[in-house]
MIKE-252106 format. One line per field, with one value per residue: residue in one letter; x, y, z of N, C-alpha, C in turn. Coordinates in steps of 0.1 Angstrom, whole numbers, padded with zeros to 4 digits. Layout:
res: [A;...];
n.c1: [X;...];
n.c2: [Y;...];
n.c3: [Z;...];
ca.c1: [X;...];
ca.c2: [Y;...];
ca.c3: [Z;...];
c.c1: [X;...];
c.c2: [Y;...];
c.c3: [Z;...];
END
This chain:
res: [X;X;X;X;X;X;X;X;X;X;X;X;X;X;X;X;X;X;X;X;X;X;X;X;X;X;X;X;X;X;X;X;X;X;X;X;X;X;X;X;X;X;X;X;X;X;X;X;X;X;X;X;X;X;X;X;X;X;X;X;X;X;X;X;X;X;X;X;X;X;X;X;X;X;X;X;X;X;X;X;X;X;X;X;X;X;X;X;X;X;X;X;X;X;X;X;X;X;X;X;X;X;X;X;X;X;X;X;X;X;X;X;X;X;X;X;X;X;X;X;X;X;X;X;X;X;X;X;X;X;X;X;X;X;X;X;X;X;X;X;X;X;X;X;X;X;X;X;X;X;X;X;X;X;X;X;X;X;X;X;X;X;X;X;X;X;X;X;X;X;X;X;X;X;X;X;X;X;X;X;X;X;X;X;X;X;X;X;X;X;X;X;X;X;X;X;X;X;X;X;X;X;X;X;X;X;X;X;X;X;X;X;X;X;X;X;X;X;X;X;X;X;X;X;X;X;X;X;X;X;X;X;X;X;X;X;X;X;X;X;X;X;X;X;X;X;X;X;X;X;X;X;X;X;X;X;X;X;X;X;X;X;X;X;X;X;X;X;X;X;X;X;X;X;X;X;X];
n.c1: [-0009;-0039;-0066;-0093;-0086;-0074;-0088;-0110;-0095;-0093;-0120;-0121;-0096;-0110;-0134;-0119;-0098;-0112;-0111;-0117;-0139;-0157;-0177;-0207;-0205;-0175;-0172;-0184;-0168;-0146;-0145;-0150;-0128;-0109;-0115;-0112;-0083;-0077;-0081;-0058;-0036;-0038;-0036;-0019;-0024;-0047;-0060;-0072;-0055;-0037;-0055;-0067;-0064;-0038;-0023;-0024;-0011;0014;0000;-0013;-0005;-0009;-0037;-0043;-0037;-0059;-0065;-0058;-0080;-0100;-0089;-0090;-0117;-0118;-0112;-0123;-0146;-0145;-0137;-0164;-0182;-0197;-0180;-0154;-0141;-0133;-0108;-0098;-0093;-0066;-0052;-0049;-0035;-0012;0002;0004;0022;0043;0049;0054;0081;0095;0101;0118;0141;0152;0142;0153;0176;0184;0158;0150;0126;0114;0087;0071;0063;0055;0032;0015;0009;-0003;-0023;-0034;-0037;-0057;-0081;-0096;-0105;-0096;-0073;-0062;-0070;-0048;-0025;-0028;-0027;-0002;0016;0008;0017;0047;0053;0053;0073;0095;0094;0089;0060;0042;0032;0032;0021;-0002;-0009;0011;0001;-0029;-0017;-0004;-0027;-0040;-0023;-0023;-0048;-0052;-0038;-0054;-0076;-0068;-0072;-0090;-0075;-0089;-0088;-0060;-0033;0000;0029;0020;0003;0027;0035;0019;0016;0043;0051;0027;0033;0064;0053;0030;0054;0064;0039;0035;0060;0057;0032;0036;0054;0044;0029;0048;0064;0054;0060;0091;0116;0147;0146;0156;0140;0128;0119;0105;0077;0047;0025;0015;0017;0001;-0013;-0005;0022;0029;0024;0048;0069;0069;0072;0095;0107;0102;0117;0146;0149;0135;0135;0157;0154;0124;0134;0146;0130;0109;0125;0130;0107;0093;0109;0110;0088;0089;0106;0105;0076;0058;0061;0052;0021;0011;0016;-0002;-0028;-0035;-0033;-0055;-0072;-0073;-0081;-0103;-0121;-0149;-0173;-0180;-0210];
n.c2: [0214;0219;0225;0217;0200;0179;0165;0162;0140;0114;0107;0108;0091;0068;0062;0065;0042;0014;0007;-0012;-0034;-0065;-0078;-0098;-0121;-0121;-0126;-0152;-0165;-0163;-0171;-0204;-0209;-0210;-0225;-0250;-0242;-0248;-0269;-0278;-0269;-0282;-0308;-0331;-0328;-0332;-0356;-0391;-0415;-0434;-0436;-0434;-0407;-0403;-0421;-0417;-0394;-0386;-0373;-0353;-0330;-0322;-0328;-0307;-0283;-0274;-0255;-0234;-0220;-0214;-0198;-0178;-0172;-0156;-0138;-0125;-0125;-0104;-0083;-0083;-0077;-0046;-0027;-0027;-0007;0010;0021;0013;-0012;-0006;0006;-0019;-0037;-0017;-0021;-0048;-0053;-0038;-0054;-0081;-0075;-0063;-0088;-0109;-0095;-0104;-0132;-0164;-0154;-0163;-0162;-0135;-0116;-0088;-0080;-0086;-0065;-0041;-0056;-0058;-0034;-0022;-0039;-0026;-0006;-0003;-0023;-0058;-0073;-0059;-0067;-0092;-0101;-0087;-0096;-0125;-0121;-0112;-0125;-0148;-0134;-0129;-0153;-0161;-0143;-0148;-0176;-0194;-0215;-0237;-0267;-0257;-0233;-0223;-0221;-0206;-0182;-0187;-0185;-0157;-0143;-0142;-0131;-0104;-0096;-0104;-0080;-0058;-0063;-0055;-0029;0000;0028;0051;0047;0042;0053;0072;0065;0041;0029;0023;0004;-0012;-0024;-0031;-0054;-0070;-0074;-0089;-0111;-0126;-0132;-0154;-0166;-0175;-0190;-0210;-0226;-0228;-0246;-0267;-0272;-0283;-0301;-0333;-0340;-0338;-0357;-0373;-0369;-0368;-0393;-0387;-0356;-0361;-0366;-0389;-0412;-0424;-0419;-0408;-0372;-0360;-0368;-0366;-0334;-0328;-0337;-0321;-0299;-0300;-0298;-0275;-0259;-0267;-0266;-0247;-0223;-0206;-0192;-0180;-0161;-0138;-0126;-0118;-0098;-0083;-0075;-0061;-0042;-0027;-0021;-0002;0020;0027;0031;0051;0064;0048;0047;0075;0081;0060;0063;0089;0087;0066;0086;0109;0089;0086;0063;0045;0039;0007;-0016];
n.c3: [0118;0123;0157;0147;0121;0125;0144;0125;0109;0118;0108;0082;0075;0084;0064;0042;0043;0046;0017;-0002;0009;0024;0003;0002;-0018;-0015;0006;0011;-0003;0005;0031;0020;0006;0023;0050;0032;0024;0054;0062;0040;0047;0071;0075;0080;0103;0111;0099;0105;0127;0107;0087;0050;0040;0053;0038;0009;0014;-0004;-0026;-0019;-0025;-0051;-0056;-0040;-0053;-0068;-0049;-0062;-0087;-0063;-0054;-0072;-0076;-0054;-0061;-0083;-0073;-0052;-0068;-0083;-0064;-0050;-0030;-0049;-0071;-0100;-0096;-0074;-0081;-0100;-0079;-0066;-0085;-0091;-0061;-0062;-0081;-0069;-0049;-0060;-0073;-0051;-0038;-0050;-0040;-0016;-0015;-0004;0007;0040;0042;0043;0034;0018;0008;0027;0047;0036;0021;0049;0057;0037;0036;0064;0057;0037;0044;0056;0029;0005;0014;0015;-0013;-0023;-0015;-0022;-0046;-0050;-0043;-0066;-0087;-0082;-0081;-0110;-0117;-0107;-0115;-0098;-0103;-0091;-0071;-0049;-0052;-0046;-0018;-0011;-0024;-0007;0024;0022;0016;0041;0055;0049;0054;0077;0091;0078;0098;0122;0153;0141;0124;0136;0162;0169;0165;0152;0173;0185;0169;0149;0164;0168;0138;0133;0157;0147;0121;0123;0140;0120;0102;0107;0117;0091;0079;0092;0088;0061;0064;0071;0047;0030;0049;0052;0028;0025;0016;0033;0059;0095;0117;0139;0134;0106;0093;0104;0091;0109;0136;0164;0167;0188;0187;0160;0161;0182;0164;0146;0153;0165;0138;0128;0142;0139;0118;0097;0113;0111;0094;0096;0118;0108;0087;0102;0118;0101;0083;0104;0114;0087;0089;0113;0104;0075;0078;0087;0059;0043;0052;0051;0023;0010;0024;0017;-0012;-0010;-0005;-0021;-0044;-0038;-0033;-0040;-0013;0002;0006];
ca.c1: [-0023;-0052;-0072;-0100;-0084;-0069;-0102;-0113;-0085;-0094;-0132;-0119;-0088;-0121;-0142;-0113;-0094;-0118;-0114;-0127;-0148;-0157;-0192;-0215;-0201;-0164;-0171;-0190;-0162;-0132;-0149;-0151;-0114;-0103;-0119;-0109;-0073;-0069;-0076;-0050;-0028;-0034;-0045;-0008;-0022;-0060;-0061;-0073;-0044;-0036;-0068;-0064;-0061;-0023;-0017;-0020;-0003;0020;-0010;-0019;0000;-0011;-0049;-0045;-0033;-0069;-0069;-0059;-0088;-0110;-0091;-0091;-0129;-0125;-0106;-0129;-0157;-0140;-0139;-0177;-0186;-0199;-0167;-0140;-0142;-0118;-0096;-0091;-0082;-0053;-0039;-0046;-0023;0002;0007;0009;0033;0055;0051;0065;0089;0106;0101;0128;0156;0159;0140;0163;0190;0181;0145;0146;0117;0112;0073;0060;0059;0044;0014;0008;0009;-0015;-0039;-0036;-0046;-0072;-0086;-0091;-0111;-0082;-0056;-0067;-0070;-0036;-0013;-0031;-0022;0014;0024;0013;0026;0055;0055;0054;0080;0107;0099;0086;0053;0043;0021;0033;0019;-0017;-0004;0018;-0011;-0034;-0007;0001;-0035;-0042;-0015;-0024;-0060;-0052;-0035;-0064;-0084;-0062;-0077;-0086;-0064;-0096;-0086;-0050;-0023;0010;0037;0008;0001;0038;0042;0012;0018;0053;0046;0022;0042;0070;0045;0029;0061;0067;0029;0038;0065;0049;0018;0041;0064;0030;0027;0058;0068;0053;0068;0104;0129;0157;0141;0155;0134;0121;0114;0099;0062;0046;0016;0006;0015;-0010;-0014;0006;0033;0035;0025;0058;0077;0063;0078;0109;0112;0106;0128;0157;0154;0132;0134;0165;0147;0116;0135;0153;0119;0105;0129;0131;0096;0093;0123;0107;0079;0089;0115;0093;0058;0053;0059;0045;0006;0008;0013;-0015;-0040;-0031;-0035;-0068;-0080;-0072;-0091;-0121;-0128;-0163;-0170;-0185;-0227];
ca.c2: [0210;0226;0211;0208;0192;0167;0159;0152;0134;0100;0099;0106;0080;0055;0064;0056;0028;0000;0008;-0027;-0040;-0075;-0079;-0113;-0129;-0122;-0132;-0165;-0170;-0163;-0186;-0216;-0213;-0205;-0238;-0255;-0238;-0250;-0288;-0285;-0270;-0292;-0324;-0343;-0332;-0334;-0371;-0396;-0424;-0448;-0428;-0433;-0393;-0402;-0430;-0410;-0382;-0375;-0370;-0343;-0316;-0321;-0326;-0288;-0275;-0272;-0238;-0221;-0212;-0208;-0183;-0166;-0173;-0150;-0122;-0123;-0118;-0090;-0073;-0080;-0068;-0030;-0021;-0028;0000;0006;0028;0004;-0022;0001;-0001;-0033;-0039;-0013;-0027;-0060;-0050;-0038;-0063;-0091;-0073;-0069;-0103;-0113;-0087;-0110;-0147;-0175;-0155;-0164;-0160;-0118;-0111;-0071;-0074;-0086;-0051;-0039;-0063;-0055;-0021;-0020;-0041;-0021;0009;-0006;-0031;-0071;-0072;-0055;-0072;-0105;-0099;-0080;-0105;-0135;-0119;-0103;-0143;-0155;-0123;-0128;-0166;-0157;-0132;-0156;-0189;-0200;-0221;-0254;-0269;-0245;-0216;-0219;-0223;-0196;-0177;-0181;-0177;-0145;-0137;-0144;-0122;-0089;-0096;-0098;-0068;-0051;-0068;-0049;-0020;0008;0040;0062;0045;0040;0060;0074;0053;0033;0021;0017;-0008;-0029;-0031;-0038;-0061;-0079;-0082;-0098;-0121;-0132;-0134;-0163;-0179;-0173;-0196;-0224;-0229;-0232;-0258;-0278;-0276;-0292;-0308;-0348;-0348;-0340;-0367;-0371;-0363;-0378;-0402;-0376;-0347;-0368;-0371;-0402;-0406;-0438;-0412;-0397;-0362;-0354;-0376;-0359;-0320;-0329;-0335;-0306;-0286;-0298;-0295;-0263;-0250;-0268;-0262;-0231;-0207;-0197;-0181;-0175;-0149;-0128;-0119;-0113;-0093;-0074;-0068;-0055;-0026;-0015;-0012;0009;0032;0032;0027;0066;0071;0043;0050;0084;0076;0052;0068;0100;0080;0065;0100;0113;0084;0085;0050;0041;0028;-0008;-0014];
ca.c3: [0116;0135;0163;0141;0110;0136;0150;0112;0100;0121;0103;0067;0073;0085;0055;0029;0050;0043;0001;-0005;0016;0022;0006;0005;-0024;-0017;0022;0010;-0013;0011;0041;0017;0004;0038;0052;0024;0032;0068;0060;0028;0053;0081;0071;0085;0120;0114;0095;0115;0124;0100;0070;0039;0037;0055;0030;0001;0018;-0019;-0043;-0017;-0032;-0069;-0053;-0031;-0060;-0069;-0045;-0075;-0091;-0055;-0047;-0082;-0070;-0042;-0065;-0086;-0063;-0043;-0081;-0085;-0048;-0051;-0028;-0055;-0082;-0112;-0087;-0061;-0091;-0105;-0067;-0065;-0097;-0088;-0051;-0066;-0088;-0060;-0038;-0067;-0076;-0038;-0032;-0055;-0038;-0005;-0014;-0009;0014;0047;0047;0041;0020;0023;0002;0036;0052;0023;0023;0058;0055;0026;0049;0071;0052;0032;0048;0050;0020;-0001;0019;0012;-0024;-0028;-0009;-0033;-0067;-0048;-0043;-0082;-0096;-0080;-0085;-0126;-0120;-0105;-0121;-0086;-0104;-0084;-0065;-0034;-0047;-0041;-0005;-0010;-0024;0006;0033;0021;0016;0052;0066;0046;0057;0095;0092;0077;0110;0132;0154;0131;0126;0148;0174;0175;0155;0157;0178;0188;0152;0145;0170;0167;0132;0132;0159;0141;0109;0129;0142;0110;0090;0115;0112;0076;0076;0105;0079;0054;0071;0074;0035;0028;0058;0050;0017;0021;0021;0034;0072;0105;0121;0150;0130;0099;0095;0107;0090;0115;0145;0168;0165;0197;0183;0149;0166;0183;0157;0134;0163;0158;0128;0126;0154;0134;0102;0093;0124;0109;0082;0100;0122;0096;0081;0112;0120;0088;0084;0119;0109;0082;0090;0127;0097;0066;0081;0086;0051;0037;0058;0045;0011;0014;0028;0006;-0023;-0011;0000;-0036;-0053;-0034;-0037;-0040;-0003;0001;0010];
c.c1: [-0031;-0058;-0083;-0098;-0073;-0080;-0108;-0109;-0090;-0112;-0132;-0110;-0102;-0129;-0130;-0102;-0102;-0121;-0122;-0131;-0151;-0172;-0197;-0208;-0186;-0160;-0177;-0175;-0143;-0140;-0147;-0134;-0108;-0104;-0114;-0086;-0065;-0072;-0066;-0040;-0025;-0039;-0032;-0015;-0037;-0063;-0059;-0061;-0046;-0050;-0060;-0057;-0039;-0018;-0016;-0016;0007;0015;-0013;-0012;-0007;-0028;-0052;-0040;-0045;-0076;-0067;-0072;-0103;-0100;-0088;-0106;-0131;-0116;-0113;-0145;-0158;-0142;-0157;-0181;-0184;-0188;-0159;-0145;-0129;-0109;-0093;-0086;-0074;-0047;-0037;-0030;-0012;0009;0009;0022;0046;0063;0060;0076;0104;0107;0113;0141;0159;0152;0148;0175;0180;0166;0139;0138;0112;0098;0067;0057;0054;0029;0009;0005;-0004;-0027;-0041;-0043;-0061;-0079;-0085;-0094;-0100;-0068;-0054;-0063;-0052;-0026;-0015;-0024;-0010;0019;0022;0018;0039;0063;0058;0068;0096;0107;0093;0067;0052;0033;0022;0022;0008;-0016;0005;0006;-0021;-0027;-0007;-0017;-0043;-0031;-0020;-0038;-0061;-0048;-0040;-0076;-0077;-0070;-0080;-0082;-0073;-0091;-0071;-0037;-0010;0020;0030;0006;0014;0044;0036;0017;0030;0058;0038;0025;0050;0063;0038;0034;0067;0060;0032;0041;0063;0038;0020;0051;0054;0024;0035;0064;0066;0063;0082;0112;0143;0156;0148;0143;0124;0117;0106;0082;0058;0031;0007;0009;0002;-0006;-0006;0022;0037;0035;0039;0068;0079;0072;0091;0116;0113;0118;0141;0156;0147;0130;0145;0165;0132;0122;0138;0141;0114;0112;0128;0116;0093;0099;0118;0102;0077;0099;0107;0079;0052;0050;0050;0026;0004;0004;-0002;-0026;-0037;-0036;-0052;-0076;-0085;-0084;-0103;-0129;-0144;-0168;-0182;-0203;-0222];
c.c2: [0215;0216;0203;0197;0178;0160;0152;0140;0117;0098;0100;0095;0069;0054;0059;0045;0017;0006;-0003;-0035;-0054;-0081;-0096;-0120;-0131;-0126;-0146;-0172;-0173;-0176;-0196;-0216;-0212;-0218;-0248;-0256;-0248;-0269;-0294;-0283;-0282;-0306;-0335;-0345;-0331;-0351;-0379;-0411;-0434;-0445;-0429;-0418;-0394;-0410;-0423;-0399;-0374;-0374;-0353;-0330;-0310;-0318;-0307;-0280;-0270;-0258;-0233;-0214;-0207;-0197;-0174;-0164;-0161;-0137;-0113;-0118;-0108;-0080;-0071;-0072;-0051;-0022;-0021;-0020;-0003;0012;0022;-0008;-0017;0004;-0010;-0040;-0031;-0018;-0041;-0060;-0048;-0047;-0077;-0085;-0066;-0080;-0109;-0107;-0096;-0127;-0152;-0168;-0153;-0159;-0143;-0121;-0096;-0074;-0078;-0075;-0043;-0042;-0060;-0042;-0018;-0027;-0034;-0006;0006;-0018;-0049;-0072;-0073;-0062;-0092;-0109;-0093;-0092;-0117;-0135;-0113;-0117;-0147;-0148;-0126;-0145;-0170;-0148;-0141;-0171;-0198;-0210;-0229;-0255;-0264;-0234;-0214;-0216;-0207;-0181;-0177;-0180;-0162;-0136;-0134;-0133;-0112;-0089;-0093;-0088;-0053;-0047;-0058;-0037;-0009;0022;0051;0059;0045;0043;0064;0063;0043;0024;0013;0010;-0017;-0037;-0038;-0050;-0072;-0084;-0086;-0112;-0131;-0137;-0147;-0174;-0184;-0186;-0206;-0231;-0233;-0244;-0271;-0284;-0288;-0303;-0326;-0351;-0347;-0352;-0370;-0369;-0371;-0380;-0392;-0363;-0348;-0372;-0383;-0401;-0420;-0433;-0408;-0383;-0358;-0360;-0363;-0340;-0320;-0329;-0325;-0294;-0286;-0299;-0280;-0251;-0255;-0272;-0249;-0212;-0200;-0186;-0173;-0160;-0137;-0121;-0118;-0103;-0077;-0068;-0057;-0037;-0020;-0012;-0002;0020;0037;0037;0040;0074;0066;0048;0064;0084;0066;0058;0081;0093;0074;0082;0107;0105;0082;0073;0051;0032;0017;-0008;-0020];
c.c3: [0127;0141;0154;0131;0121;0140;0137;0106;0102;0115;0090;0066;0075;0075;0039;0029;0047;0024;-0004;0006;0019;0019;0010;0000;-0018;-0003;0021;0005;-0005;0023;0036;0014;0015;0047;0042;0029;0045;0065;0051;0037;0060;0083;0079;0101;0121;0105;0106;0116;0116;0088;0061;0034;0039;0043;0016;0000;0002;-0030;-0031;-0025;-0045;-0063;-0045;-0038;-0068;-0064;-0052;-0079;-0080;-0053;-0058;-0082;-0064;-0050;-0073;-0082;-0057;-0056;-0077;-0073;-0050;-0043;-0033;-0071;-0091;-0104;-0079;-0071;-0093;-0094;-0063;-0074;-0091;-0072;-0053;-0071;-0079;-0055;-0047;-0070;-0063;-0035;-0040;-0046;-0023;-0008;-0013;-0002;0027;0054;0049;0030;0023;0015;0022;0046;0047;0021;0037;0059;0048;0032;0057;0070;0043;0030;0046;0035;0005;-0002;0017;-0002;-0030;-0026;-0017;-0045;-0062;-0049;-0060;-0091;-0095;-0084;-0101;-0131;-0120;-0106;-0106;-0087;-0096;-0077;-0050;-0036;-0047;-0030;0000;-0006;-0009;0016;0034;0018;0030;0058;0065;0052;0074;0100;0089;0091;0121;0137;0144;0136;0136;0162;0177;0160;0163;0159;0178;0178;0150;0151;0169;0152;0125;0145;0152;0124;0115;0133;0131;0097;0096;0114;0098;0073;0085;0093;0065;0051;0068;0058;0028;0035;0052;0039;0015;0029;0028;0052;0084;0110;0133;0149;0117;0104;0097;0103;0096;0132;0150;0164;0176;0195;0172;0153;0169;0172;0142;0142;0161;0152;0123;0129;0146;0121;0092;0101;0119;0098;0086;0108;0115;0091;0091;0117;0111;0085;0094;0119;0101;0083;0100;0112;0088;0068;0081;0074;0043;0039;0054;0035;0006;0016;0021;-0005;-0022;-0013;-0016;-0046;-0051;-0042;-0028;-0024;-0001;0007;0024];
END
């Protein structure tokens, strides 16, 4: 490649890198489920001691199962938003499609899920906006695909909508490509396949039974009481799956990641998505 078409390359990858955009509606619409979000998450360690909110701690599930249709709110809104043409839907759909259908080839053996290098990836090429939206409908797609319905998977759903989004957030490709690229973002999928599964600990955590006494939710604890034992719960009973997918993400995306960001951004380039106001 020539100097010039070198010199080009980082202001056409920045012109078709943010494919969907994050306009008004679909940035009003993601803030409220997002807030919404971090109190369904963290309500064990933001309820105040001894609230009613702890006492009815096992309606919460059925009650936060209500994020379903905000965040078909916010998919819908990223559609309407003048950045999400019909071309950026049919990769929406087809990277969805992928991403459920790796998610089955490792769930459920020691915490390998190969879609999460995938969804960062695709954030990373086309932005939060995108990445937000992809990783939402990659979890209920995939949730329909393997029987995995319940009142997790709104949770699932924004988890996974949040990772591909921060990976959209990440420096963009003008500035930092190459190795450079392939470490932050395999770096930071290692990293988020970890928050992943911490935020997800916090979903389930009050209501499973069976808990010793020191890693069991206390819902008449203080908040340094129960932080504590959120901690070690996690350390002994889901790090041993949090690493594996941290790990694995990490790999593919330093082996694959060169081919995948090609593909990608090739694929944008081609459809000359409509770019956002």
């Amino acid at each position: 490649m020539t100097t010039a078409g070198t010199e080009a390359m980082p202001a056409r990858v920045r012109q078709q890198a943010r494919a969907v955009r994050i306009g008004p509606r679909s940035a009003a619409a993601l803030a409220v489920v997002s807030l919404i979000g971090v109190a369904a998450f963290g309500w064990p360690l933001l309820a105040a001691h001894g609230s009613s909110v702890a006492a009815h701690g096992a309606d919460a599930p059925w009650l936060f199962a209500a994020l379903l249709p905000l965040l078909v709110a916010v998919v819908i809104a990223s559609i309407a938003d003048t950045g999400m043409d019909a071309k950026a839907v049919a990769m929406l759909g087809m990277l969805a499609a992928a991403g459920a259908a790796l998610r089955p080839l490792g769930a459920g053996t020691a915490g390998i899920e190969p879609m999460f290098f995938l969804m960062v990836l695709s954030g990373r090429v086309l932005g939060p906006g995108f990445g937000f939206t992809l990783g939402s409908l990659t979890m209920f797609a995939s949730a329909l695909l393997t029987g995995g319905v319940g009142p997790w998977m709104p949770f699932q759903m924004l988890a996974m909508g949040w990772v591909s989004m921060g990976a959209g957030l990440l420096p963009g490709p003008d500035r930092l490509r190459g190795r450079g690229e392939l470490a932050l973002v395999a770096a930071y999928g290692a990293v988020s396949a970890i928050a992943y599964g911490t935020v997800m600990n916090l979903q389930g955590w009050p209501y499973i039974g069976g808990l010793a006494t020191n890693i069991s939710y206390d819902p008449h604890g203080s908040l340094a009481t129960n932080l504590a034992r959120f901690t070690t719960y996690c350390l002994t009973t889901s790090l041993g799956w949090d690493l594996p997918r941290a790990a694995l993400t990490a790999v593919l995306s330093l082996t694959l990641g060169p081919t995948v960001l090609r593909a990608l951004r090739r694929a944008t380039r081609r459809a000359s998505f409509r770019p956002g106001p």
